[in-house]
DRENGU-290598 format. One record per atom (N, C-alpha, C, CB): x negated, y, z negated; residue in one letter. Coordinates in steps of 0.05 Angstrom, whole numbers, plus 5000, padded with zeros to 4 digits. Glycine has a CB too. Example, Ala and Ser with C-alpha at 12.3 -4.5 7.8 and 13.67 -1.06 7.14 Angstrom:
BEGIN
473648864844a
475449104844a
473649344844a
477449114819a
474349554858s
472749794857s
474250014843s
471849884886s
***
This chain:
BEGIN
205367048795x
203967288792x
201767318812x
202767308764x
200767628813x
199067648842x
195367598821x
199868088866x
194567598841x
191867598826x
190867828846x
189867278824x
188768028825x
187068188843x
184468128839x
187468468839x
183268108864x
179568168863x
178268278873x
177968028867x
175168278879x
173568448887x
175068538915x
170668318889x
175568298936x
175368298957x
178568318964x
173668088965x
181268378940x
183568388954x
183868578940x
185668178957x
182468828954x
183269158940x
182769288927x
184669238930x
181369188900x
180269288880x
176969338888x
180869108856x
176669518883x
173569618878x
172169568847x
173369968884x
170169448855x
168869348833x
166669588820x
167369058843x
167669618792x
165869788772x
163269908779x
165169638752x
163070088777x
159370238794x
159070268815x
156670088795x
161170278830x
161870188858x
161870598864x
165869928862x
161870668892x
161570958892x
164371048891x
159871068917x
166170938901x
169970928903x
171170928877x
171370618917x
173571078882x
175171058840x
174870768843x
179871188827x
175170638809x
176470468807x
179170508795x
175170328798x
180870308803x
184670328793x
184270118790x
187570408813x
184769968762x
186669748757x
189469728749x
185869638741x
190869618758x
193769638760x
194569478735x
194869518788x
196069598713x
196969498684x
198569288686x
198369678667x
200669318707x
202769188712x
202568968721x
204169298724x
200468908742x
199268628750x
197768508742x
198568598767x
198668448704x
196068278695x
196667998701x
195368308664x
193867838698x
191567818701x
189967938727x
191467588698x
187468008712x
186268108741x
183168078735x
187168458750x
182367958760x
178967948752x
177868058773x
177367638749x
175168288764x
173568488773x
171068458762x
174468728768x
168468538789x
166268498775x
165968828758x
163768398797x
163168868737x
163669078732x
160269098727x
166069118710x
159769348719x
156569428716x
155069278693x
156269758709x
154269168681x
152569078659x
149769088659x
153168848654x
148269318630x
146169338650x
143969098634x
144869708654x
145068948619x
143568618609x
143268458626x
144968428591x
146268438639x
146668148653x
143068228672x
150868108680x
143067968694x
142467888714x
143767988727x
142267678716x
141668138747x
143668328781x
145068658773x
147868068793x
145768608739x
146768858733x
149968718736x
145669148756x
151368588735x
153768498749x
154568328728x
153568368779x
157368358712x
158568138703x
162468158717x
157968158663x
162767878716x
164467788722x
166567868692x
163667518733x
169467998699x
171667978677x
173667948686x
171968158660x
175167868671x
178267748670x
179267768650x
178767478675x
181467968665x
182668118639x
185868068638x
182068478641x
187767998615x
189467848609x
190568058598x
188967618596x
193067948588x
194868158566x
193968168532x
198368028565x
192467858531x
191467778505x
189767708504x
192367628493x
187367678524x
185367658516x
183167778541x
185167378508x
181167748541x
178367868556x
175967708555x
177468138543x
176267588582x
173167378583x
171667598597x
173167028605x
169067528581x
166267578609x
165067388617x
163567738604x
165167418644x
162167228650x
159967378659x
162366988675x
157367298649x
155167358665x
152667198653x
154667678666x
150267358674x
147667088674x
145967308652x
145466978718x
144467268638x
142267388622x
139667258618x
143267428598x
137667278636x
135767138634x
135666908652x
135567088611x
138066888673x
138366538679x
139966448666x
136166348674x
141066488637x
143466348617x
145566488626x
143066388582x
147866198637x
149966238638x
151566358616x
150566058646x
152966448615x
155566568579x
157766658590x
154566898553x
159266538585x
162266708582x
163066728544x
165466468604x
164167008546x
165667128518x
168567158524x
164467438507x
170066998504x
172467108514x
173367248480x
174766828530x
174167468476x
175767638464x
178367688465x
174967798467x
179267658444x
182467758440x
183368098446x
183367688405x
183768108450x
184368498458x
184768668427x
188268558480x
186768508421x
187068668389x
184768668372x
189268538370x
182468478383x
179268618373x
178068838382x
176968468377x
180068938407x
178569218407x
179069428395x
178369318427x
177669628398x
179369918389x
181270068393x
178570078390x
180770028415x
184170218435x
182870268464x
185470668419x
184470448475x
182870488494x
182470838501x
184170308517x
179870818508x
178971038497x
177871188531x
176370958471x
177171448533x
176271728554x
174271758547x
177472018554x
172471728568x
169771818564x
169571998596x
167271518559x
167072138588x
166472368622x
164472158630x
164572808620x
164772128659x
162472028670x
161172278695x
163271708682x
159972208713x
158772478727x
161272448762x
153872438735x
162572098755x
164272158780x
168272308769x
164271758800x
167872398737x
170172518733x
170472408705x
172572448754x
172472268702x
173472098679x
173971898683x
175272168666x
173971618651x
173171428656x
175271258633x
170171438656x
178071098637x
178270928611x
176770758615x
180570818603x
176570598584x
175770428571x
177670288561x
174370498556x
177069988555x
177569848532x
175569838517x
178269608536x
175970018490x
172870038477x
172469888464x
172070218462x
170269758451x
169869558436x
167869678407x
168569318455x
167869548392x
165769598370x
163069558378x
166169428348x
161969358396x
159569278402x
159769478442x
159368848396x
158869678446x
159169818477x
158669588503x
156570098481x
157169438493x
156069228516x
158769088523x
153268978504x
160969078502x
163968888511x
165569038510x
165168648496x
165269348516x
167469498534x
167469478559x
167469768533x
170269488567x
170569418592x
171869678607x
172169158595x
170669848634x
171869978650x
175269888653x
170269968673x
176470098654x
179370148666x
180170298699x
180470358643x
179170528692x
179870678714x
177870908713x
182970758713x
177270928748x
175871188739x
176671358758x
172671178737x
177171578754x
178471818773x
178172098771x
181071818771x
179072308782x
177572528778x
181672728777x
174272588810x
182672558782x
185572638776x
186972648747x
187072458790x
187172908736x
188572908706x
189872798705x
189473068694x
192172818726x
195272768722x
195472438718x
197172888750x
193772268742x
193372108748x
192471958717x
191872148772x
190472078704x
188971988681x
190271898658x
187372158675x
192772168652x
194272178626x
195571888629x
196572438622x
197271908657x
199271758661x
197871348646x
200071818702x
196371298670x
194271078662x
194171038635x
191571138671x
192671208624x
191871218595x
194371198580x
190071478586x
196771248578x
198871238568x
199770928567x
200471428581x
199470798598x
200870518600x
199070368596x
202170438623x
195970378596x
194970198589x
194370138556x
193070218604x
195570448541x
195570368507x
198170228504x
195370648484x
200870278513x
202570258520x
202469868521x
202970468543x
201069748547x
201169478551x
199369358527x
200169398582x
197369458518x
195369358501x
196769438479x
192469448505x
198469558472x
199069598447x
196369688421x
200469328442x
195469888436x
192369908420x
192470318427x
188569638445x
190970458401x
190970618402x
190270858425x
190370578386x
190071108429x
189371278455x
186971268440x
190871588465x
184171338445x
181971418429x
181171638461x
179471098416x
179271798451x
177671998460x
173771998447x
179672268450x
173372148466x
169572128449x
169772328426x
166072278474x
171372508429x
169972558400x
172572488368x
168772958401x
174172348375x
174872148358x
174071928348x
176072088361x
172371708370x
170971558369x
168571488356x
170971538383x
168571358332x
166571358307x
165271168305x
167571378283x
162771098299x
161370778285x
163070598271x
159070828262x
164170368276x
164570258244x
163070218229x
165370058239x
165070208209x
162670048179x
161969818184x
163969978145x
159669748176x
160469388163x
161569318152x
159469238152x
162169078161x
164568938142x
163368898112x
165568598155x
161368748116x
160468618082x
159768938062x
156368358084x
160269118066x
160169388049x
162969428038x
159269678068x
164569398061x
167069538046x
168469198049x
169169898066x
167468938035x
167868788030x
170068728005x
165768748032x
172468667997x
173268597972x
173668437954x
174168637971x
172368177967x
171967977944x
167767937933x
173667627961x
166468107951x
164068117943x
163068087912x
163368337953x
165568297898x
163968297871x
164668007860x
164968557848x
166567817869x
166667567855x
164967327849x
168267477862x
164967177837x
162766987831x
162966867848x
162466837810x
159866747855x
158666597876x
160766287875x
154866557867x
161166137892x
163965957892x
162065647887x
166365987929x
158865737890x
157865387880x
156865497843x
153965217906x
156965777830x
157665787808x
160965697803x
156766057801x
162065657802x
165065657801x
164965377793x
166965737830x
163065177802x
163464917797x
163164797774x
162164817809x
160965057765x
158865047738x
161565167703x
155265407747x
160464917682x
162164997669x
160965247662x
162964817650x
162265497643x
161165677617x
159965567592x
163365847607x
158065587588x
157065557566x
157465737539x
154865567573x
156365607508x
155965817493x
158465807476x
155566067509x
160366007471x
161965937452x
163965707447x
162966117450x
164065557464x
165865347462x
165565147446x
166165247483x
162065077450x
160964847438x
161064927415x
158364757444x
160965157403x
160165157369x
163865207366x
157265497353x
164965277377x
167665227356x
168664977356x
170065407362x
167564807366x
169364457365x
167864347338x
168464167400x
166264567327x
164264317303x
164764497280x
159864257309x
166064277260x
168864247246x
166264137223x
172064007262x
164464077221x
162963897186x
163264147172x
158663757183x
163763997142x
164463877118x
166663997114x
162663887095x
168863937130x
171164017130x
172963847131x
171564157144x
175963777122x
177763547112x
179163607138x
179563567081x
179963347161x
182363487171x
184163367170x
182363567191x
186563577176x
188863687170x
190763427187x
188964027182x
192463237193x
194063187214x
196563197201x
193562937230x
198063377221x
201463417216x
203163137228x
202663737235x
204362977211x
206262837227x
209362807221x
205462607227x
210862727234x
213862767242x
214762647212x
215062577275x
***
């Protein structure tokens, strides 16, 4: 497989030129805009199944690597040089640029194969919603705490085992 980078063709994210990433030649690593990192610049490498970042924050090295099917889909946003996919994420700081172009035709097509390779929904901005939290629409929340679980029940048990001034009974064969 080919590898693409900054410097064999691809234009790197924030850059004044479209960016095109090519679906078909995955893996591919590109720098892209981050405006946390150190420099504004993180390093990604993007797979069929998963998504590392690297970048510096403060001087601290980090790479994140993510599975893709943690994202949302991939989603259209307007930027001021046209339009813009995404791989959107729940948290915006680990979306990652796709393509940016000012060509419709060009746009649908892209956006089609890159939900297509990712197997992840088309999204748009005004489809694109907050999630919930998880621990709200949680479904084992209402259950008992699991270091109660250890604990016997008290209370009616003890008084039905106590049997005074009563004869007992044994049945035998």
């Amino acid at each position: 497989m080919r590898r693409q980078t900054a410097t064999g063709g691809i234009n790197p994210a924030g850059s004044s030129r479209a960016l095109r990433l090519d679906p078909l030649s995955l893996p591919v690593s590109f720098h892209a805009h981050d405006a946390r990192a150190d420099g504004f610049v993180r390093q990604v490498e993007l797979h069929r199944e998963r998504v590392v970042l690297h970048r510096a924050v403060r001087g601290m090295q980090m790479s994140v690597k993510l599975r893709v099917r943690d994202y949302l889909g991939i989603g259209l946003r307007s930027v001021k040089d046209g339009e813009m996919l995404v791989l959107a994420h729940r948290d915006p700081s680990l979306s990652i640029p796709l393509c940016i172009t000012t060509d419709t035709d060009e746009l649908a097509a892209a956006w089609q194969l890159w939900s297509d390779i990712f197997a992840l929904p088309m999204l748009d901005d005004s489809s694109r919603e907050p999630a919930q939290r998880r621990r709200r629409r949680n479904v084992i929340r209402t259950r008992r705490p699991k270091f109660l679980l250890r604990r016997r029940a008290g209370g009616l048990l003890d008084a039905a085992k106590n049997f005074s001034g009563e004869r007992e009974i044994i049945a035998r064969n």
